[in-house]
Each structure stands twice: as C-alpha cells, then as structure tokens.
KOLLO-462952 format. One record per residue (C-alpha): z, x, y. Coordinates in steps of 0.02 Angstrom, whole numbers, padded with zeros to 5 digits. Example, Ala and Ser with C-alpha at 12.3 -4.5 7.8 and 13.67 -1.06 7.14 Angstrom:
2
<rec><Z>00390</Z><X>00615</X><Y>-00225</Y></rec>
<rec><Z>00357</Z><X>00684</X><Y>-00053</Y></rec>
//
This chain:
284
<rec><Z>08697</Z><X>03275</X><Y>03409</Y></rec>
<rec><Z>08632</Z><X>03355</X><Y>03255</Y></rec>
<rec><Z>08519</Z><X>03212</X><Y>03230</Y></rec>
<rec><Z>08436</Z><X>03198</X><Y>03400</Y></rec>
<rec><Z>08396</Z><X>03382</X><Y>03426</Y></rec>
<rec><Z>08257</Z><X>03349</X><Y>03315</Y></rec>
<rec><Z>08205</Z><X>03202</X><Y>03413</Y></rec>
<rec><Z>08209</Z><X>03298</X><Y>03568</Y></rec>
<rec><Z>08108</Z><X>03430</X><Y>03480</Y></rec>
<rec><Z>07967</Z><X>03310</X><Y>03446</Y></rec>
<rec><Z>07972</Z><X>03239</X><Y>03599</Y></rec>
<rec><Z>07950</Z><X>03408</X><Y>03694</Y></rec>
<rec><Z>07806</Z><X>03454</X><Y>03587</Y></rec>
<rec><Z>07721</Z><X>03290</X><Y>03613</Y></rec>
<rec><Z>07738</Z><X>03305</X><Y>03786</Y></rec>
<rec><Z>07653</Z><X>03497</X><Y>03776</Y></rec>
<rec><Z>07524</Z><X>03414</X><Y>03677</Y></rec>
<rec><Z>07472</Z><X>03297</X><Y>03782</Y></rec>
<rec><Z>07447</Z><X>03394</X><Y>03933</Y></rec>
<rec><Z>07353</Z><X>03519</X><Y>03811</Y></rec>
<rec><Z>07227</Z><X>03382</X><Y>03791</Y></rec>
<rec><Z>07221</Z><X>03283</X><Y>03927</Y></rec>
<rec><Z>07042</Z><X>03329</X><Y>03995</Y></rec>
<rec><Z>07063</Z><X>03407</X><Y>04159</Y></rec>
<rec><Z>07027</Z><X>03358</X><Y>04321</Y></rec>
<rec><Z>06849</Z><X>03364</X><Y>04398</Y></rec>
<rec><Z>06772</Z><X>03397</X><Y>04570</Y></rec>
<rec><Z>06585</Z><X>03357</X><Y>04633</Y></rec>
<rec><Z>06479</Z><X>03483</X><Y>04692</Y></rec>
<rec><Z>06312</Z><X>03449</X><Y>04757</Y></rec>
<rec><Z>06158</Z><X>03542</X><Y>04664</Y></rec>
<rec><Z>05970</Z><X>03521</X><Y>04662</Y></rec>
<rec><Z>05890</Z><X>03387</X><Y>04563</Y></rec>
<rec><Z>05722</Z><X>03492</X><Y>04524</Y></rec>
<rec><Z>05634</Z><X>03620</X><Y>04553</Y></rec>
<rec><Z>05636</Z><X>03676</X><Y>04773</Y></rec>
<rec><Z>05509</Z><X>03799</X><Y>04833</Y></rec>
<rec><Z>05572</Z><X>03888</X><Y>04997</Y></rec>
<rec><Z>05549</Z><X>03819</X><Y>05144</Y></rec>
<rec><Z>05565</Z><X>03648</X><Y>05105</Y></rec>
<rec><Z>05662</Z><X>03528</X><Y>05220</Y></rec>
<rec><Z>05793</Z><X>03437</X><Y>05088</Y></rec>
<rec><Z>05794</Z><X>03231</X><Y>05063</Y></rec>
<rec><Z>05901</Z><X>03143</X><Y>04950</Y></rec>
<rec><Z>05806</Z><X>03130</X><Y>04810</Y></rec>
<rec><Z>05809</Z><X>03329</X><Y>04799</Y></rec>
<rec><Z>06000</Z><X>03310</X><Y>04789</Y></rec>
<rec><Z>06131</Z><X>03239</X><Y>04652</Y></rec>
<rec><Z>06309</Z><X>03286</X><Y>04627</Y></rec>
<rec><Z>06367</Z><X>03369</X><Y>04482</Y></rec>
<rec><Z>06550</Z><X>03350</X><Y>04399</Y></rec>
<rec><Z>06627</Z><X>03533</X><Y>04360</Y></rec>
<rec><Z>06812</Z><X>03540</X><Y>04293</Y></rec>
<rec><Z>06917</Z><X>03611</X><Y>04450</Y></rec>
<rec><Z>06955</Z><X>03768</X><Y>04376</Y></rec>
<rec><Z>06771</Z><X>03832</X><Y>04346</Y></rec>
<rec><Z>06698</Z><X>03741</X><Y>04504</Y></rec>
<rec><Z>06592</Z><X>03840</X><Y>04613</Y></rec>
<rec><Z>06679</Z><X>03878</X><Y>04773</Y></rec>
<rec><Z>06573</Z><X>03863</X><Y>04947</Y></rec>
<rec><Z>06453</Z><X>03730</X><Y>04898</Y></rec>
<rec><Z>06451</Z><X>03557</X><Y>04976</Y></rec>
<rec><Z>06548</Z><X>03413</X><Y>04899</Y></rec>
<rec><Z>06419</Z><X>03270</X><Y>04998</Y></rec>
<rec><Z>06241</Z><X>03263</X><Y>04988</Y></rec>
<rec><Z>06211</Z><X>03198</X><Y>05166</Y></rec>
<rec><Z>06265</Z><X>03370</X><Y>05238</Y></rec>
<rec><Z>06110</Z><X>03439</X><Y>05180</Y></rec>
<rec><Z>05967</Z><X>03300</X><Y>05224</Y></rec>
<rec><Z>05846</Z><X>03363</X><Y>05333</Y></rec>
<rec><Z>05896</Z><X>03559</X><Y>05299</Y></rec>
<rec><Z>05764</Z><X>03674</X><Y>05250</Y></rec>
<rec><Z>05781</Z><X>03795</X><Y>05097</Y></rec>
<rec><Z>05757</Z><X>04022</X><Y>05131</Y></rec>
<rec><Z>05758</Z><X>04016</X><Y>04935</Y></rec>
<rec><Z>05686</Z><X>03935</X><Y>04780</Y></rec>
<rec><Z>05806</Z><X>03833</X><Y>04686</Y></rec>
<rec><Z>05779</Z><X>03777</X><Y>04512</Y></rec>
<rec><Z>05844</Z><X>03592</X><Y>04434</Y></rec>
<rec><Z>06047</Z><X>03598</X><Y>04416</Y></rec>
<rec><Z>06072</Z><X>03766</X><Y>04537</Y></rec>
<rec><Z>06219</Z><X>03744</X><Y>04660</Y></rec>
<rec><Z>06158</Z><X>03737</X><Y>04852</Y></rec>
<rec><Z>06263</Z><X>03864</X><Y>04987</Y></rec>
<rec><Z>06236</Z><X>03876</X><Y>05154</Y></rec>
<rec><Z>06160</Z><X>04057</X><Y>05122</Y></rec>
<rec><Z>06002</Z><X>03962</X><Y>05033</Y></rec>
<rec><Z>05961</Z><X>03856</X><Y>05187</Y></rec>
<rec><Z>05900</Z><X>03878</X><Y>05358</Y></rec>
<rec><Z>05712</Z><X>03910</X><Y>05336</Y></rec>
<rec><Z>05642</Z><X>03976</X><Y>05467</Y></rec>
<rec><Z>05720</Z><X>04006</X><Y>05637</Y></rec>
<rec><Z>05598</Z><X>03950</X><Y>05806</Y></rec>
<rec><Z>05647</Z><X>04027</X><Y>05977</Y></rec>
<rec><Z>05558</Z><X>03962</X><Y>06114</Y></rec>
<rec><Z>05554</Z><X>04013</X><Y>06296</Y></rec>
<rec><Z>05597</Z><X>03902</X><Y>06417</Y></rec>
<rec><Z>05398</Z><X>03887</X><Y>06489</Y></rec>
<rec><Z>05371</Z><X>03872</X><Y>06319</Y></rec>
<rec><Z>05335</Z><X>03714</X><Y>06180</Y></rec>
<rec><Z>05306</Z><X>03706</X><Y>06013</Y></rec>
<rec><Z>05143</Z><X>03638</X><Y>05946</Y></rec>
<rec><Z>05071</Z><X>03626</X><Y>05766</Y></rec>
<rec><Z>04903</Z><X>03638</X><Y>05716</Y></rec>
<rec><Z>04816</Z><X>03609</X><Y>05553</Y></rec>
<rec><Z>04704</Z><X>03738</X><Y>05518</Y></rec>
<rec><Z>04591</Z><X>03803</X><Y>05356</Y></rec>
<rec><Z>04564</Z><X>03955</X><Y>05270</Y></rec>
<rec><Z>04422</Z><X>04012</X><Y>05370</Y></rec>
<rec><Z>04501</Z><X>03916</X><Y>05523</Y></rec>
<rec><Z>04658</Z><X>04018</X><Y>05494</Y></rec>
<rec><Z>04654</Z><X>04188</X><Y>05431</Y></rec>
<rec><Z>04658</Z><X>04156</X><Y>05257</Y></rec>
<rec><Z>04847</Z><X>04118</X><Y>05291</Y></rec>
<rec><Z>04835</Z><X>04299</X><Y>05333</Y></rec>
<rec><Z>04959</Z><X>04271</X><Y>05492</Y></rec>
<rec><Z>05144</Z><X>04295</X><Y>05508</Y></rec>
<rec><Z>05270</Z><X>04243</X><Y>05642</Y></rec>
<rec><Z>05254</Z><X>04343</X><Y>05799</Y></rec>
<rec><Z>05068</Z><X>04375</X><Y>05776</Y></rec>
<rec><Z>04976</Z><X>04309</X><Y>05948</Y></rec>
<rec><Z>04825</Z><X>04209</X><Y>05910</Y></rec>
<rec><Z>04689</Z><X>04121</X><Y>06011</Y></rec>
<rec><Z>04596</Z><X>03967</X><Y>05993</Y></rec>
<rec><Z>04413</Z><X>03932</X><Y>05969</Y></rec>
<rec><Z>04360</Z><X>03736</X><Y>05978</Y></rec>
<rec><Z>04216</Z><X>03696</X><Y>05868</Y></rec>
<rec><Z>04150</Z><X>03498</X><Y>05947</Y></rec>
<rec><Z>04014</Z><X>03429</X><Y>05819</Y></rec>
<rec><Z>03872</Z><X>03290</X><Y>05907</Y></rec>
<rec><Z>03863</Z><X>03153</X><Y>05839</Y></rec>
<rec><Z>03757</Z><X>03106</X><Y>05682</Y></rec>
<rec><Z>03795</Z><X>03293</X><Y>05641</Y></rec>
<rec><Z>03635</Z><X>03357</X><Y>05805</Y></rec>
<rec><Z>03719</Z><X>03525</X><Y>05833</Y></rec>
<rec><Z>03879</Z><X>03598</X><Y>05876</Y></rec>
<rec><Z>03961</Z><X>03684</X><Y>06016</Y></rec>
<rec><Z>04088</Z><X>03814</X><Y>06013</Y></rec>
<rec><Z>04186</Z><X>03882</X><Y>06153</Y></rec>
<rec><Z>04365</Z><X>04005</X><Y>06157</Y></rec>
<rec><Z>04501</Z><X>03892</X><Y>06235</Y></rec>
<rec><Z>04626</Z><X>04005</X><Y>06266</Y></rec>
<rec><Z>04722</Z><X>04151</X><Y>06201</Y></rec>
<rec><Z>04892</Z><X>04226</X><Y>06206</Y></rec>
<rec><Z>04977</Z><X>04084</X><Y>06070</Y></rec>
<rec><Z>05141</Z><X>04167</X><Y>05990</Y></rec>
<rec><Z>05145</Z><X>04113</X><Y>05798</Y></rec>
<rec><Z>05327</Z><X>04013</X><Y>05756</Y></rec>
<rec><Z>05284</Z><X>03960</X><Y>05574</Y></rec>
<rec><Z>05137</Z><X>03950</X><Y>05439</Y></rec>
<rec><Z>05184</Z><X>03830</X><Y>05307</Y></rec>
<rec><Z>05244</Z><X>03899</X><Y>05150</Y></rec>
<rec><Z>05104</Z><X>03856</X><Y>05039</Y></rec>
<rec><Z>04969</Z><X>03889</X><Y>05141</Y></rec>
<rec><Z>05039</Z><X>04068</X><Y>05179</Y></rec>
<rec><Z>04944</Z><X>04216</X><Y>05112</Y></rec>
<rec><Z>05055</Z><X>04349</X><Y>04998</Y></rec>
<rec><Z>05101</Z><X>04517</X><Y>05077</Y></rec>
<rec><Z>05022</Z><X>04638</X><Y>04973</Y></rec>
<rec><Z>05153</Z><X>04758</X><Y>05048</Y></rec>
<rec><Z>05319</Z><X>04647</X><Y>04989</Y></rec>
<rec><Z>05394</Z><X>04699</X><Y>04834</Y></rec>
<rec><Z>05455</Z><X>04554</X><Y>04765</Y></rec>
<rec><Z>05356</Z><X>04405</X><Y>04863</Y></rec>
<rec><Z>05431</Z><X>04235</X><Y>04839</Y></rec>
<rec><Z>05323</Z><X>04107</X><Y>04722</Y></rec>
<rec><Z>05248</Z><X>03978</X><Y>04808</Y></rec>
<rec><Z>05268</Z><X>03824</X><Y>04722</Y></rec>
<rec><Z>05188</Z><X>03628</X><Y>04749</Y></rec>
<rec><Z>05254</Z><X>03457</X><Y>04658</Y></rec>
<rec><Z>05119</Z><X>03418</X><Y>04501</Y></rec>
<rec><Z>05034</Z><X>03239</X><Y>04534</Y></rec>
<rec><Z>05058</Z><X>03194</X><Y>04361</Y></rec>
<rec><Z>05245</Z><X>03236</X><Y>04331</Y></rec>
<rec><Z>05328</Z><X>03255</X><Y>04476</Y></rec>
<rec><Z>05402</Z><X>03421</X><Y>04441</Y></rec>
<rec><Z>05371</Z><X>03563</X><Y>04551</Y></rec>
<rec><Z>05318</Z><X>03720</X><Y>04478</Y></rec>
<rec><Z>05214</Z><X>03896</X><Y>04526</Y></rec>
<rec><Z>05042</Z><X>03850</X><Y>04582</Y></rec>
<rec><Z>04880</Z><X>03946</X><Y>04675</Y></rec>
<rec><Z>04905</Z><X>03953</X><Y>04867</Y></rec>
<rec><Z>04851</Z><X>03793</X><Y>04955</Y></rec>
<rec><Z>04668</Z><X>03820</X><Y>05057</Y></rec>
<rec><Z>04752</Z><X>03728</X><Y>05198</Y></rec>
<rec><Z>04911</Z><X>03714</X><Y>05308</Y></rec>
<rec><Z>05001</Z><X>03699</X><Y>05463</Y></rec>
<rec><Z>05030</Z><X>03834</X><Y>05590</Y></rec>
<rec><Z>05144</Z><X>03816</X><Y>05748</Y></rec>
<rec><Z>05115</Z><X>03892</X><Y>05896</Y></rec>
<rec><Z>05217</Z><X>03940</X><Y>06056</Y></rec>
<rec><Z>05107</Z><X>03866</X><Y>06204</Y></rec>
<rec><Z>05168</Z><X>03901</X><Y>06366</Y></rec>
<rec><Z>05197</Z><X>03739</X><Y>06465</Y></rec>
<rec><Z>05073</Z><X>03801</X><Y>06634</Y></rec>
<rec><Z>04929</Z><X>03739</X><Y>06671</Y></rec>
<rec><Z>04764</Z><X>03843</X><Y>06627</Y></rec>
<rec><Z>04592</Z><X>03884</X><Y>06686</Y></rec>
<rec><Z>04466</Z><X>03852</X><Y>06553</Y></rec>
<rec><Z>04310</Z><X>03969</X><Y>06618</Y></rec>
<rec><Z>04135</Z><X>03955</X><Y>06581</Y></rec>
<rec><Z>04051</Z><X>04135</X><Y>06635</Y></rec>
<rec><Z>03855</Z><X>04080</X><Y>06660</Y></rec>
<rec><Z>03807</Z><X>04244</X><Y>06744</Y></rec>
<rec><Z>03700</Z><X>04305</X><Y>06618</Y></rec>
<rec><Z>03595</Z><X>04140</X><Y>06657</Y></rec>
<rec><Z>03564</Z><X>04180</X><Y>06833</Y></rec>
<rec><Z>03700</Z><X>04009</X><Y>06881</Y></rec>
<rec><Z>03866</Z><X>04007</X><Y>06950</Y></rec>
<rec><Z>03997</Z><X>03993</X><Y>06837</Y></rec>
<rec><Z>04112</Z><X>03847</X><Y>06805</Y></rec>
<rec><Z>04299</Z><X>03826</X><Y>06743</Y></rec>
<rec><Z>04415</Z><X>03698</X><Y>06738</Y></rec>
<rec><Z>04618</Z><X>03700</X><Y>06758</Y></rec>
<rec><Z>04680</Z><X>03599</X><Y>06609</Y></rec>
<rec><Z>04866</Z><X>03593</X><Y>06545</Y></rec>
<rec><Z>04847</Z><X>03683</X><Y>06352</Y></rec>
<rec><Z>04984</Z><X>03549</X><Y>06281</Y></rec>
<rec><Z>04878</Z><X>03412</X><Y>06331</Y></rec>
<rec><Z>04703</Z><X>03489</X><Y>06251</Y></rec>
<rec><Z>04748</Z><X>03562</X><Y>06091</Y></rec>
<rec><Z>04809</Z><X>03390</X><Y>06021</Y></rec>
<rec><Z>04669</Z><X>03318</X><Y>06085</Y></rec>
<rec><Z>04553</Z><X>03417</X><Y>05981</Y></rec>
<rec><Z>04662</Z><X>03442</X><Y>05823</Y></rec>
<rec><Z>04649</Z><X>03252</X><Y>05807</Y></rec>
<rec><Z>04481</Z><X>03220</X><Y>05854</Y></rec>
<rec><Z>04352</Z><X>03204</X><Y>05718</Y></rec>
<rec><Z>04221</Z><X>03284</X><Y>05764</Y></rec>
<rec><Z>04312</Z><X>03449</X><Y>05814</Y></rec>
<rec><Z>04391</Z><X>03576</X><Y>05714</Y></rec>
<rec><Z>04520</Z><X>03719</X><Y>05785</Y></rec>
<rec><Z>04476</Z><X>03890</X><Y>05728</Y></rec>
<rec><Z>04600</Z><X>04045</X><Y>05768</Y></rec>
<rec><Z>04570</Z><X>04246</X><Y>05810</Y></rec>
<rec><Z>04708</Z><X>04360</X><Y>05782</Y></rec>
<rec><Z>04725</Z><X>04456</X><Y>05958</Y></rec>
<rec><Z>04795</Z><X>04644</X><Y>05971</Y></rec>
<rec><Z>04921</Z><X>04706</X><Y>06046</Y></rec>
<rec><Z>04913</Z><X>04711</X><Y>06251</Y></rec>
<rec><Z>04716</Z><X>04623</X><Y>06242</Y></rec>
<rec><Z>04574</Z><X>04632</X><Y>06357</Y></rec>
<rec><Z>04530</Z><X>04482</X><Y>06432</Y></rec>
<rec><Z>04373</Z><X>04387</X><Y>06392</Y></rec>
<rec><Z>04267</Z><X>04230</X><Y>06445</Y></rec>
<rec><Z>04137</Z><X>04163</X><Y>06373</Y></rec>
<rec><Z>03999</Z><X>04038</X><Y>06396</Y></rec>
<rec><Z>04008</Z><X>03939</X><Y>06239</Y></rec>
<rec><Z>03887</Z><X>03937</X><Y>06113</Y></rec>
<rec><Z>03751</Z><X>03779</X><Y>06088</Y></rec>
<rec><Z>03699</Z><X>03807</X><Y>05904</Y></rec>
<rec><Z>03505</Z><X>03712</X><Y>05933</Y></rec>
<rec><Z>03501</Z><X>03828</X><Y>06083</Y></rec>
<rec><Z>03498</Z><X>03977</X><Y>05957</Y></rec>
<rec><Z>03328</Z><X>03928</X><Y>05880</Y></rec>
<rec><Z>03210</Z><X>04029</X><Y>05942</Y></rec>
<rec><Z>03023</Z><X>03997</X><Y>05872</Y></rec>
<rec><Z>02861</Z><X>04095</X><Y>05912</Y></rec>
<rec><Z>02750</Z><X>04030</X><Y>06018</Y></rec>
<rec><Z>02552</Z><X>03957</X><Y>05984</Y></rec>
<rec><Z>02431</Z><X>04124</X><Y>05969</Y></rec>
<rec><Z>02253</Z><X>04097</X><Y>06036</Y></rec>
<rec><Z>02139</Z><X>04034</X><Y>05944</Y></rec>
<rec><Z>01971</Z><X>04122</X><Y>05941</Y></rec>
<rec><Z>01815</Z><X>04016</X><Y>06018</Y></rec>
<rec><Z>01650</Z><X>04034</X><Y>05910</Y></rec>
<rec><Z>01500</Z><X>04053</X><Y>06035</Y></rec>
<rec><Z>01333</Z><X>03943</X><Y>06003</Y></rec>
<rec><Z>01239</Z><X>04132</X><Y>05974</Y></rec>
<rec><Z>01275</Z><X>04255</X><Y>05856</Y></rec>
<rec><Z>01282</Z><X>04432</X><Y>05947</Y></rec>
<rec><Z>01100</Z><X>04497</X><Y>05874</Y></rec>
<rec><Z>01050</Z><X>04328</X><Y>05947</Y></rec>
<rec><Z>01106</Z><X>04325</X><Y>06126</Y></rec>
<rec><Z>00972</Z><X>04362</X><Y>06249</Y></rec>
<rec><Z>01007</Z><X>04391</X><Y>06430</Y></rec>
<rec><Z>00883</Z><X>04299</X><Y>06531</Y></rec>
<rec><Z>00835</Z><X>04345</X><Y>06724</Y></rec>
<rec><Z>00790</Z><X>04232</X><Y>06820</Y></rec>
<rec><Z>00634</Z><X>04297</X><Y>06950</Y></rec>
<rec><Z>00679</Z><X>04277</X><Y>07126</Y></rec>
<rec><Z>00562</Z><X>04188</X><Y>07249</Y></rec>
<rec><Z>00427</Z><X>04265</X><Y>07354</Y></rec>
<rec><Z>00451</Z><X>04194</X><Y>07511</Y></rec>
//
C-alpha cells in the first residue's frame, strides 16, 4: 500500500495538471471586419466571427453573421468591435397609410446644404433643361413632403449637437473606411401622400386663364429624378404655410433688351440756309 500511495499521488497531480493546461473552450461571436460609419446597412463582408475563450466572451452579441445582413448600424464601429442589437436599427420610417416612401437624389444647392432633418416638410421645384442646353424652365411641383431620411454622408453637422457623430466614407485606394469631408451629394426620402394632385399654372398676371393639371405626385417625381435633362431642387416650408402657385419661370423669357432709338434725319439745308418760298396766287 505504501508503495502505491505515491503512485496515486502522481497520478492525481497529473490529472490537476492537465486540466490546468488544457486550453479552454471557445465560443464565436460575431464582430465587425473594418471600420462602419452609422447608418450603414450591414453585408457579409462587414462581418467575421471572432473566437473568445467562454469565460471572457462577450455576452449579448450574435453567434451567426446572417442575423445581421441587411441591418443598418445607429453607431460607428471600428475593425474587431463586438456588434449588439443596441448598435443597429438606423433610422426608424413611419408612414401613414395615404402615405409612400420615395427617394430623391438631390445636391447641395438642390438640398439645403444637407441642412434638413427628419420631420422637416419640404417642397419641390422641377428645373426641365431644352435641349442642346436653349433655356430652362422652372416650375414648384408641389409642397407639403415630410422628410424620412437624408443619407448619412450627405447630412450637414448640427452646430447645436455636442458630440456629433463622424461621418465616415470607404478610401478608393485601400478599402478602409475612415473620417472624411461631408459628401456634396445624397439621397433624401420623402413621405408623399398617395392622392392625386393639381399641378396649377396661375397666368393672371398675363391677362389668360389659368391652367392646372391633376397628376398623381408618385408617378411625377420619379419621372423627373431620372430624367436627364431635369434636376429636383427642394424649399424648406414653415410651419402651418401659406399656399402658393406659380406660373413657372422661362429663363430666355427673362431677357429683356432696349429697344432701337431714332435715328436723327440730316435735312438737304443747313438752318441759315433754308428759305421759305411763297408761291403767288393767280389773278383770275
């Protein structure tokens, strides 16, 4: 007996040792594979899973990667940060139920400077250019648009928010995403209710009768945000706002030149030299 208690000894501490090194079990947790700006929607190359022993893995993340395709990010992530269901959602559309959502792609002086924010009410001005560049015509659509969303980058910073949230693009050259200068153009969606409307043309200051036409706003807008010879412009409306209609605007129609003055006629005489003549009347 003597002789196996050291045996059993040896044995117990081998056993203790081996569990001691034994590497411990690991668990996959998704995180981002580089640098996310907020609100942008997730794909799988933005994703990768990560190996964490059990004991230090980060409870409340997501263990597959397809539960988060398609999502979009309220935060920035950086390379390697766990992803929770606090950082995603984006932003949240409500529609009406006479209303749609419709996107439009506008420009800095087309919209606001990215000034806008959801819930602002907007209106749209159509800009249609002839062809071979022979003038344009403008002419306010409609008004009364509720503002859903203005794309991250093209979004102007509050100069009111304390701590405004970077906005951030992918570099062409490396692929990483990083802080950047606020894009010059974006998309803006709008809540456009689904009736049909009267596009007016008031002509009354011409001395005509004026026109209008009853057009369904879902159907126009796309029309012109796709055509290529028109560009969309918004106007940020006030609250409760008197209603306007215009006549549209004819830019060659704006050129105004003086007429031809008269031209002063040189007589055959010079003034010293003009003689009135009589002529004698007849004796009868």
């Amino acid at each position: 007996m003597k002789k196996l208690f050291p045996l059993l000894i040896a044995g117990v501490v081998f056993l203790i040792a081996l569990i001691l090194i034994r590497p411990e079990a690991t668990t996959e947790v998704v995180v981002a594979s580089r640098d996310l700006p907020a609100g942008h929607a997730l794909s799988m190359d933005d994703l990768t899973l990560q190996q964490f022993p059990k004991s230090l893995a980060p409870t409340g993340g997501y263990a597959e990667t397809d539960l988060l395709i398609g999502q979009t990010l309220r935060v920035d992530r950086t390379a390697g940060d766990v992803l929770y269901p606090t950082h995603l959602g984006g932003e949240t559309i409500v529609l009406a139920k006479d209303e749609r959502a419709l996107a439009l792609q506008v420009t800095d002086s087309a919209g606001l400077a990215g000034l806008l924010r959801p819930g602002d009410m907007v209106g749209v001005t159509a800009v249609i250019f002839g062809s071979s560049g022979q003038g344009a015509f403008s002419k306010t659509i409609s008004g009364g648009f509720r503002v859903l969303y203005i794309s991250p980058e093209f979004q102007a910073a509050d100069p009111f928010e304390v701590n405004p949230p970077p906005q951030a693009t992918s570099s062409p050259l490396s692929g990483s995403q990083g802080s950047t200068r606020r894009e010059d153009s974006g998309t803006v969606v709008l809540a456009v209710p689904i009736q049909a409307a009267v596009v007016a043309y008031d002509f009354a200051a011409f001395g005509v009768e004026s026109a209008a036409k009853v057009i369904n706003i879902l159907d126009l807008l796309p029309a012109l945000d796709h055509a290529t010879n028109v560009e969309l412009s918004l106007f940020l409306e006030p609250e409760n706002p008197k209603s306007f209609i215009t006549s549209g605007v004819y830019l060659p129609d704006l050129v105004i030149t003086p007429g031809p003055s008269p031209t002063p006629t040189e007589t055959p005489f010079g003034e010293d030299e003009l003689e009135l003549t009589t002529t004698p009347t007849p004796t009868p």
